[in-house]
Wavefront OBJ file of the C-alpha trace (Angstrom):
o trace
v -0.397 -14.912 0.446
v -3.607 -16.143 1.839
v -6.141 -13.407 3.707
v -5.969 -14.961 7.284
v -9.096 -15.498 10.030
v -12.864 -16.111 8.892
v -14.068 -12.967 11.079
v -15.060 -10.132 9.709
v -12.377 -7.954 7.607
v -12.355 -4.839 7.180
v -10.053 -2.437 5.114
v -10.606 1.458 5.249
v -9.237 3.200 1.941
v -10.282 6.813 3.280
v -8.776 10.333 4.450
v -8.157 12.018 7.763
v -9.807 12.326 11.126
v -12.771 10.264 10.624
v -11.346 7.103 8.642
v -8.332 7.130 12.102
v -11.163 7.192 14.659
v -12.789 3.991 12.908
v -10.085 2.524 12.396
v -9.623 2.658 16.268
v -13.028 1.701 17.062
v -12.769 -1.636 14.760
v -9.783 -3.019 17.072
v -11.897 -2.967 20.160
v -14.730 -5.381 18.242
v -13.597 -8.917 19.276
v -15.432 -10.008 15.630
v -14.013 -7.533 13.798
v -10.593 -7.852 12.215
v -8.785 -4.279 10.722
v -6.485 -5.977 7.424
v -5.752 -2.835 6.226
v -5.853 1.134 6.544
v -4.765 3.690 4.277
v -5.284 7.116 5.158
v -3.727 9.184 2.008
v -3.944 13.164 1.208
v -2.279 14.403 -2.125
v -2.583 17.727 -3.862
v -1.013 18.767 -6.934
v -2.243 22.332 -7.301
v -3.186 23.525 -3.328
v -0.954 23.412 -0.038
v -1.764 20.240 1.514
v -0.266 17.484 2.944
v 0.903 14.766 1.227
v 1.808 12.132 3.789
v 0.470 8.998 3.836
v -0.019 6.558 6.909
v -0.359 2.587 6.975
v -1.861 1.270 10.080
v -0.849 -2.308 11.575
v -1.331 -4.092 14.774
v 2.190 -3.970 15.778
v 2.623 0.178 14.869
v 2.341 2.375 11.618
v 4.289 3.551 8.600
v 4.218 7.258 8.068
v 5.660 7.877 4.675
v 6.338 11.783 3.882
v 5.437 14.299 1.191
v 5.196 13.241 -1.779
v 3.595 10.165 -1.179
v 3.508 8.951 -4.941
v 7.093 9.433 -5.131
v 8.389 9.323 -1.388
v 12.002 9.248 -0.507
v 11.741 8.919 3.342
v 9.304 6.296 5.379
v 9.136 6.167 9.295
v 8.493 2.863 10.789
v 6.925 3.147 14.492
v 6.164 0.627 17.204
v 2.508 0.663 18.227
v 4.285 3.067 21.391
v 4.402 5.525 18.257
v 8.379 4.990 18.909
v 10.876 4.998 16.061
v 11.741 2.077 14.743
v 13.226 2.578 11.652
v 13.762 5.433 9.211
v 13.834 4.529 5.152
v 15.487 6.705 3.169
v 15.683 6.325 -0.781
v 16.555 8.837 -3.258
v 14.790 9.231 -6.323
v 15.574 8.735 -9.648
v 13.009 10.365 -12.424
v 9.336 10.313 -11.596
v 7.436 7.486 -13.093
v 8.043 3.733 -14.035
v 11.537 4.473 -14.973
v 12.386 1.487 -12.306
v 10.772 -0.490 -14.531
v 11.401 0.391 -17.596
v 15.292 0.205 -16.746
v 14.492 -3.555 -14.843
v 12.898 -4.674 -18.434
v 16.062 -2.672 -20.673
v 18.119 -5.182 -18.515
v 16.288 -8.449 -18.892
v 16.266 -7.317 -22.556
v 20.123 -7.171 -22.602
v 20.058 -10.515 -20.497
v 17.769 -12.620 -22.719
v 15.614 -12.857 -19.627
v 11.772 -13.404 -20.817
v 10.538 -12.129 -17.364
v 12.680 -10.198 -14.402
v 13.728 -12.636 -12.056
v 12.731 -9.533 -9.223
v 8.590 -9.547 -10.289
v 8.087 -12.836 -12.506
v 5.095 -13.046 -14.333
v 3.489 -15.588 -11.406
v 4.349 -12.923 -8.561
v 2.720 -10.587 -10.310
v -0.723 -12.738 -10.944
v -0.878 -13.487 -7.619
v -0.184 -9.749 -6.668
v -3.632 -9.050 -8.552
v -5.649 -12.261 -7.292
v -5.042 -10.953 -3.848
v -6.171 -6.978 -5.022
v -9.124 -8.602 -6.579
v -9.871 -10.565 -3.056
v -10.032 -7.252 -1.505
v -11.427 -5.410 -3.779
v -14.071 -8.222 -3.993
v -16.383 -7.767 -0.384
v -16.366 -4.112 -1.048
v -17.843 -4.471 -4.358
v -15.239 -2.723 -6.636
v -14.920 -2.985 -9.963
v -13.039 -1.420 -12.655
v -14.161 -0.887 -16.278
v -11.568 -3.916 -17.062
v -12.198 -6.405 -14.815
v -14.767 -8.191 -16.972
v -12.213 -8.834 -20.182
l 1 2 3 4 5 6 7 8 9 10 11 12 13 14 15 16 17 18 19 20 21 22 23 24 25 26 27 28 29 30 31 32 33 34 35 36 37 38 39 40 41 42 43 44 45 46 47 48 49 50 51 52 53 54 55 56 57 58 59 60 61 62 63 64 65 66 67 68 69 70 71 72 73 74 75 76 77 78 79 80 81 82 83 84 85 86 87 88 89 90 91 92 93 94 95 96 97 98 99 100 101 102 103 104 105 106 107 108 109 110 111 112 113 114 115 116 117 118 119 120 121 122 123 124 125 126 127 128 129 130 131 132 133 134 135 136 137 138 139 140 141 142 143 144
């Protein structure tokens, strides 16, 4: 999946008021181009929320409390109208998914799930490390 456009991208991994109100003011910058905004809050230990919102052109994703482990996700229109509503129950509260998707390829004989094969998931982290890469971020890893 190839980042589109040569103009300047920007993507805004930041919380509340602030990171919205730039994320605003980038769309009206004919050389600026918004590719992604995530505006997350989580608390395990205070009263918070823990919503989290993902910001397109077309509209915006609000997923509900808990966030790491959400069961419901709105879809709007950019008329902040309904589009869709998501609703998913579930099950444990880790990488049980995917521990039960590799128990099953196991059974199978399958060297790789046929859902996330081992070239998906390269090309998954090529494009995280293209983002990653104009901001500068690196993790302790990344040079192994």
């Amino acid at each position: 999946m190839p980042i589109p456009s040569s103009r300047t991208r920007w993507g805004i991994i930041s919380t509340g008021y602030i990171a919205g109100k730039f994320a605003e003011a980038l769309q009206i910058l004919p050389e600026a181009e918004l590719y992604a905004v995530a505006n997350l809050t989580f608390a395990l230990r205070t009263e918070a929320a823990n919503d989290a919102y993902i910001y397109g052109n077309n509209g915006f994703i609000h997923i509900e409390e808990i966030f790491a482990v959400p069961e419901r996700g709105t879809l709007y229109d950019k008329n902040k109208q309904i589009v869709e509503v998501l609703e998913e129950p579930v099950t444990g509260n880790a990488l049980n998914y995917e521990a039960e998707e590799v128990m099953r390829c196991l059974r199978e004989g399958l060297k790789e799930s046929p859902h996330m094969p081992l070239q998906r998931s390269l090309e998954v982290m090529r494009i995280m490390d293209r983002i990653r890469e104009p901001w500068g971020l690196k993790y302790p890893n990344d040079n192994r």
